[in-house]
C-alpha positions in Angstrom: 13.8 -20.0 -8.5 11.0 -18.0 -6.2 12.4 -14.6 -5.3 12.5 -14.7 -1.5 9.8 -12.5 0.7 11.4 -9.1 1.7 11.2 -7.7 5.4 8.7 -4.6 5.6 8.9 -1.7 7.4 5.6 0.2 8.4 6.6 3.7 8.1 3.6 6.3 9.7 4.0 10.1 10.4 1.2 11.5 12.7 0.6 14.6 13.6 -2.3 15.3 16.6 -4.1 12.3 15.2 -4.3 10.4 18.1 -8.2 9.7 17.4 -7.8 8.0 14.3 -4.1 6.6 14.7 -5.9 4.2 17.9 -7.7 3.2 14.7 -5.2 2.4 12.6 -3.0 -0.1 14.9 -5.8 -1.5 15.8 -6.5 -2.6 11.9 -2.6 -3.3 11.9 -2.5 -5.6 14.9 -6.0 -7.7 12.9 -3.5 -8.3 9.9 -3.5 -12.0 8.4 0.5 -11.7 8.2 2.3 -13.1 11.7 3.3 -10.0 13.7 7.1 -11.3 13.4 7.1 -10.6 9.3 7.2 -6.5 9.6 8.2 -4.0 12.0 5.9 -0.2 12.6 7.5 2.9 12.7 5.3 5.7 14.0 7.0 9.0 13.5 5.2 11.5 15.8 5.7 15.2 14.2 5.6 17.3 17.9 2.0 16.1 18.2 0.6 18.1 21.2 -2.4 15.5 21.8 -0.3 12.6 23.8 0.5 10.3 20.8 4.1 10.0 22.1 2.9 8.7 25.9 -0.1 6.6 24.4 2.6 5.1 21.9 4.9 3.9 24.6 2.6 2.7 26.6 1.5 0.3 23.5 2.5 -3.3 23.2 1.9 -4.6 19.9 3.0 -8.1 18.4 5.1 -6.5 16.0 8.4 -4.8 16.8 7.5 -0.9 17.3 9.7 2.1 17.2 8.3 5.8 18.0 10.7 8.4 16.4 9.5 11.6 18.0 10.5 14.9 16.6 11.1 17.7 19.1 9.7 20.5 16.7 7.2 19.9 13.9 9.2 19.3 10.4 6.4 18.5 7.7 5.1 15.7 6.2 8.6 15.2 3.7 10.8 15.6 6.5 8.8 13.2 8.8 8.6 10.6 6.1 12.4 11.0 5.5 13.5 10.2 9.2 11.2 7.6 9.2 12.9 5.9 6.1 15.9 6.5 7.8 14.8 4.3 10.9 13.6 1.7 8.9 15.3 -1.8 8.9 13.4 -3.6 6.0 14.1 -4.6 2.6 10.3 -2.6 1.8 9.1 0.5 3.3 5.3 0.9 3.2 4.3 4.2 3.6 0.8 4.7 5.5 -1.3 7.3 6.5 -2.2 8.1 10.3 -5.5 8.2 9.0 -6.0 5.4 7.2 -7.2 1.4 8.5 -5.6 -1.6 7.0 -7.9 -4.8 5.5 -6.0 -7.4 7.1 -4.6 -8.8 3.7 -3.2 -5.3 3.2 0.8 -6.5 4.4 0.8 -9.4 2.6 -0.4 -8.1 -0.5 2.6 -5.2 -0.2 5.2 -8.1 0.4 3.6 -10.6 -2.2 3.4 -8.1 -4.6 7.3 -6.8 -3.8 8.7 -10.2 -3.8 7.1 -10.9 -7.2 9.2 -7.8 -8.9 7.3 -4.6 -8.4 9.5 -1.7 -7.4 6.4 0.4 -6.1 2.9 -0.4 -5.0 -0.5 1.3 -4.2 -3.7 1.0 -3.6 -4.7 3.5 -6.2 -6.9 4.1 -7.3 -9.3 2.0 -4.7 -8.1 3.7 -1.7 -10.6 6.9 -2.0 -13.4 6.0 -0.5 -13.7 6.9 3.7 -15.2 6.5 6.8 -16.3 8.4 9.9 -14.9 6.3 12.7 -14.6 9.1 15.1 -16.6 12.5 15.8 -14.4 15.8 16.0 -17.8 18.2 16.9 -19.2 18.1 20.4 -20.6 15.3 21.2 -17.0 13.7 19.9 -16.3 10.4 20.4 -15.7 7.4 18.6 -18.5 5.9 15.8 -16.7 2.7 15.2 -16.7 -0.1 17.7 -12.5 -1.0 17.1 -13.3 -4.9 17.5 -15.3 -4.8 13.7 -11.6 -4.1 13.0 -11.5 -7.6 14.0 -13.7 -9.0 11.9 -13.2 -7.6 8.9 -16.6 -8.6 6.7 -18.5 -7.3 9.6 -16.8 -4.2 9.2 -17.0 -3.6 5.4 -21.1 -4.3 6.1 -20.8 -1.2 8.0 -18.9 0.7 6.0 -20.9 -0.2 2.9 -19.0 -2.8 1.1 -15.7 -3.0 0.2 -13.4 -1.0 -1.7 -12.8 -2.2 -5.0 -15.6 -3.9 -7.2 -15.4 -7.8 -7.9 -13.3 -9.2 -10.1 -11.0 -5.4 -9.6 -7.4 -6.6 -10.6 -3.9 -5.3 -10.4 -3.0 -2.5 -12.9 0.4 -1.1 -13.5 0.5 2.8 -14.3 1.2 3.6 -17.9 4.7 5.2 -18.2 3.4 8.2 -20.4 0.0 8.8 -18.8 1.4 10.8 -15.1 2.2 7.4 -13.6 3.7 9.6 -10.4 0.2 10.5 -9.4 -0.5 7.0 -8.3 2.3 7.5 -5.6 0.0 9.0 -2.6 1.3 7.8 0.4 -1.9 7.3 2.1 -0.8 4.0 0.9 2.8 3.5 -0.8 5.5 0.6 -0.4 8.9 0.9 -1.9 12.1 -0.8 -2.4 13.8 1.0 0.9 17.1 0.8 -1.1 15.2 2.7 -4.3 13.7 5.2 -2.4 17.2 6.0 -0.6 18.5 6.0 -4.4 15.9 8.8 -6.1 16.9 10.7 -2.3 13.9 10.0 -0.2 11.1 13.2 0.2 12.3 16.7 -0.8 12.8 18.4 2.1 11.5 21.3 0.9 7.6 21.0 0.8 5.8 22.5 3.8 2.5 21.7 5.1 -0.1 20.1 3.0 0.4 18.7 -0.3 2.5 17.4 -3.5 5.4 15.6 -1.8 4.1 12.4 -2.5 3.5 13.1 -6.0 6.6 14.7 -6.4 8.7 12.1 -5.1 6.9 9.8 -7.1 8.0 12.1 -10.2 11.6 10.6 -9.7 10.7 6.9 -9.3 9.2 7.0 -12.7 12.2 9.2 -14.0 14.5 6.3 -12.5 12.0 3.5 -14.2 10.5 2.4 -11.6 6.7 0.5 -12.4 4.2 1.6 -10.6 1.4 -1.0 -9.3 -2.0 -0.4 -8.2 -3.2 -3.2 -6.7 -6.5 -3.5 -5.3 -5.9 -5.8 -2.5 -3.2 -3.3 -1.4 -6.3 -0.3 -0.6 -7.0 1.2 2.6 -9.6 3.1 4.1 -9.5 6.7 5.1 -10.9 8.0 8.2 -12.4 11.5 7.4 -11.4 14.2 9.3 -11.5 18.0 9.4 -8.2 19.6 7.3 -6.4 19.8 10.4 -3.1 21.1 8.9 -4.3 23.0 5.7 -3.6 26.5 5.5 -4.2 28.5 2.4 -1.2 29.0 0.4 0.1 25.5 0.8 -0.7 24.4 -2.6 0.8 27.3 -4.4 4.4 27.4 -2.2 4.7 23.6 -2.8 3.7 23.7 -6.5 6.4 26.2 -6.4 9.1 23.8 -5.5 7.8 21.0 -7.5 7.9 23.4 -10.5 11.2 24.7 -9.7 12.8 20.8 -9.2 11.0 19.6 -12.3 10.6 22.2 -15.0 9.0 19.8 -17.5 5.7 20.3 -20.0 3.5 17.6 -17.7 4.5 19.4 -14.5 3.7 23.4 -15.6 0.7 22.0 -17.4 -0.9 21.2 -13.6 -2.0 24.5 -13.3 -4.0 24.3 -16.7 -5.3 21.0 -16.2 -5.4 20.4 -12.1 -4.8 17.3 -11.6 -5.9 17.7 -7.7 -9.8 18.2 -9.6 -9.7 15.8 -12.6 -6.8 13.5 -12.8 -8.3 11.1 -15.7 -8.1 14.5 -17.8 -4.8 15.3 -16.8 -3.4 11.9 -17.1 -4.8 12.7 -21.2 -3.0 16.0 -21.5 0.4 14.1 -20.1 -0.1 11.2 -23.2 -1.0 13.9 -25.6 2.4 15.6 -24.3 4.5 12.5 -24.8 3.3 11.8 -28.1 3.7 15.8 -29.0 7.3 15.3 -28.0 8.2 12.4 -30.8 5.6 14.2 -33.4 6.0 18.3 -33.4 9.1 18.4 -31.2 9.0 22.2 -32.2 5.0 22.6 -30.6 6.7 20.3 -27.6 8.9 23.2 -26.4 7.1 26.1 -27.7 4.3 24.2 -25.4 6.4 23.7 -22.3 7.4 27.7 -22.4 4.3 28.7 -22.4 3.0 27.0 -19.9 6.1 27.4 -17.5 4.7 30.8 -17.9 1.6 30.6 -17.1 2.7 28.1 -14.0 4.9 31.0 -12.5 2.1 33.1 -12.8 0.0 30.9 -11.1 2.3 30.6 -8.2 2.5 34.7 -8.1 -1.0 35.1 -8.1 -1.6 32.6 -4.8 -3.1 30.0 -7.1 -5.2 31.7 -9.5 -4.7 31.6 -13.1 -4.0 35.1 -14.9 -3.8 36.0 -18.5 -0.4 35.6 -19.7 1.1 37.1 -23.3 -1.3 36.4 -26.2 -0.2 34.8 -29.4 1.2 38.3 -31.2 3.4 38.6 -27.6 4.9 35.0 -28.1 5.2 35.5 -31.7 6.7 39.0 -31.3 9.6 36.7 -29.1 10.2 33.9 -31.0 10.5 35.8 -34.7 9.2 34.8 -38.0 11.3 31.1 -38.2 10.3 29.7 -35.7 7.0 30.9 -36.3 6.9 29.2 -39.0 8.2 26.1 -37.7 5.4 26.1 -35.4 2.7 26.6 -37.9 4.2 24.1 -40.1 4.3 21.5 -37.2 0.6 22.8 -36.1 -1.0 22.0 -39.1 0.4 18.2 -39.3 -0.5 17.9 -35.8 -4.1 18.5 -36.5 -4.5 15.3 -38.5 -3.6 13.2 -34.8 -6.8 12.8 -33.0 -4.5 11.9 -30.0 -2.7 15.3 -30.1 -5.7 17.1 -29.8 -5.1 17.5 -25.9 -1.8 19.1 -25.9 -3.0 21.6 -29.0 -5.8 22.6 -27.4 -3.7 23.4 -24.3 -0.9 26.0 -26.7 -4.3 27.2 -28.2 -5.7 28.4 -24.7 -2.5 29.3 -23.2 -0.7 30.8 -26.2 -3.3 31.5 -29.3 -1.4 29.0 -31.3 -3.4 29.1 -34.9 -5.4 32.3 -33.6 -3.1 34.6 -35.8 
């Protein structure tokens, strides 16, 4: 028996993206899908550039429902209201930034009735466009109705976004499957993401929200799908809401919620520069775990360490204790323990990763 289509919510917080949100709903209201099969939720985070009045004024096919936040909240918070607002069996989470290929909904709701817990457009969604200019003369650079007429548009954009022949791929469970949940582009179960408790409140400003609520859907088991008829574009912009320090205070509270090997290890392997490398370390990790449980935690201290120094120092690495420090506080048997383990370890070509990290941060071996 077919499993029936689910209802989807459109959830989108903006933020003085008025420019580039015109954009978007304009993509939205080109989608193949019939306006009836999903609703649009635009949560406006105390925009001061008139989304709210443009908003209402708006008419679109699909039912639409402005939630507008009287003082600005962040992008969690926003999210969360939005999810509470929500009436569908899926919530897809977009961007304000972003424009939708007009299979884009029916991909999310194929690919949700078909099983998947959580779907993305990762990792086909990176590639952007200029659509509008924010430097005198500004203005817009794409003519909207190419949003109409969507192989006209991709000519002008240079192609489309994933290669041919590009098909789904689910995230493996050991290699940091949560950084495929960027809400650029994102649809969940609306019941699941209720269950794991929605966005931490906690994050402020720019950054790691996303990944961290995606953290929890692959601690409940969730699969994560990248699928890459379910990419959008984004619209470049200048980093409106950045402020220095962001990264650091919200690593913080993803550190503190999550004190795990793969999560203090982000600071020694970014994954915000090279996330194929990281994804490496967090396999080398899992397998660490089952093989030299001992190296595991003696691994996962270290680099806590060095994580909480990161955060003290405003997101620069420091030099943390050496190996005669560490081996000073864990005494001669577990010492030995280590080295014991170490040496086996070195015969696994797919350990290598995770050594080479306690060598670096530690001195493991140097003594």
């Amino acid at each position: 028996m077919a499993a029936s289509v689910p209802t989807l919510s459109v959830v989108v917080p903006a933020r003085n993206r008025l420019p580039l949100l015109r954009y978007l709903l304009a993509s939205l209201e080109a989608q193949e899908a019939p306006p009836a099969d999903h609703e649009l939720v635009v949560v406006d985070d105390a925009s001061s550039d008139g989304t709210v009045a443009w908003l209402t004024e708006q008419q679109p096919g699909c039912s639409l429902t402005v939630v507008p936040l009287p003082v600005q909240v962040g992008r969690a918070r926003a999210r969360n209201a939005g999810l509470a607002a929500a009436g569908g069996d899926v919530v897809l989470f977009l961007d304000a930034d972003v424009l939708a290929p007009p299979t884009l909904l029916g991909s999310h709701r194929r690919q949700q009735a078909a099983g998947s817990c959580c779907v993305t457009g990762h990792p086909w969604f990176w590639r952007e466009v200029c659509t509008w200019r924010f430097a005198p003369p500004a203005g817009p650079r794409l003519d909207p109705q190419l949003l109409a007429d969507w192989p006209a548009f991709e000519r002008w954009a240079g192609g489309p976004l994933a290669p041919p022949g590009a098909h789904p791929q689910r995230a493996h469970p050991a290699a940091a499957p949560f950084l495929w949940c960027v809400t650029r582009d994102l649809s969940v179960r609306r019941a699941v993401a209720r269950e794991v408790g929605g966005f931490c409140p906690d994050f402020r400003g720019y950054g790691l929200e996303d990944w961290e609520f995606g953290y929890r859907l692959a601690a409940a088991g969730v699969s994560i799908l990248g699928d890459p008829a379910a990419a959008v574009w984004h619209q470049a912009h200048p980093p409106l809401d950045r402020a220095a320090g962001d990264l650091a205070r919200n690593y913080a509270v993803f550190l503190a919620r999550h004190p795990e090997a793969e999560v203090a290890l982000m600071t020694h392997c970014p994954p915000w520069t090279d996330m194929a490398a990281y994804a490496r370390l967090c396999v080398a990790v899992d397998r660490l775990r089952v093989r030299a449980p001992a190296l595991c935690a003696a691994l996962t201290e270290v680099a806590l360490a060095a994580g909480r120094e990161w955060i003290a120092r405003g997101g620069r690495p420091g030099r943390g204790p050496d190996w005669g420090a560490w081996a000073a506080r864990w005494g001669p048997a577990r010492v030995r323990q280590l080295q014991i383990e170490h040496t086996a370890a070195l015969g696994d070509s797919r350990l290598r990763p995770a050594l080479a990290a306690l060598q670096r941060l530690a001195g493991l071996g140097g003594a």
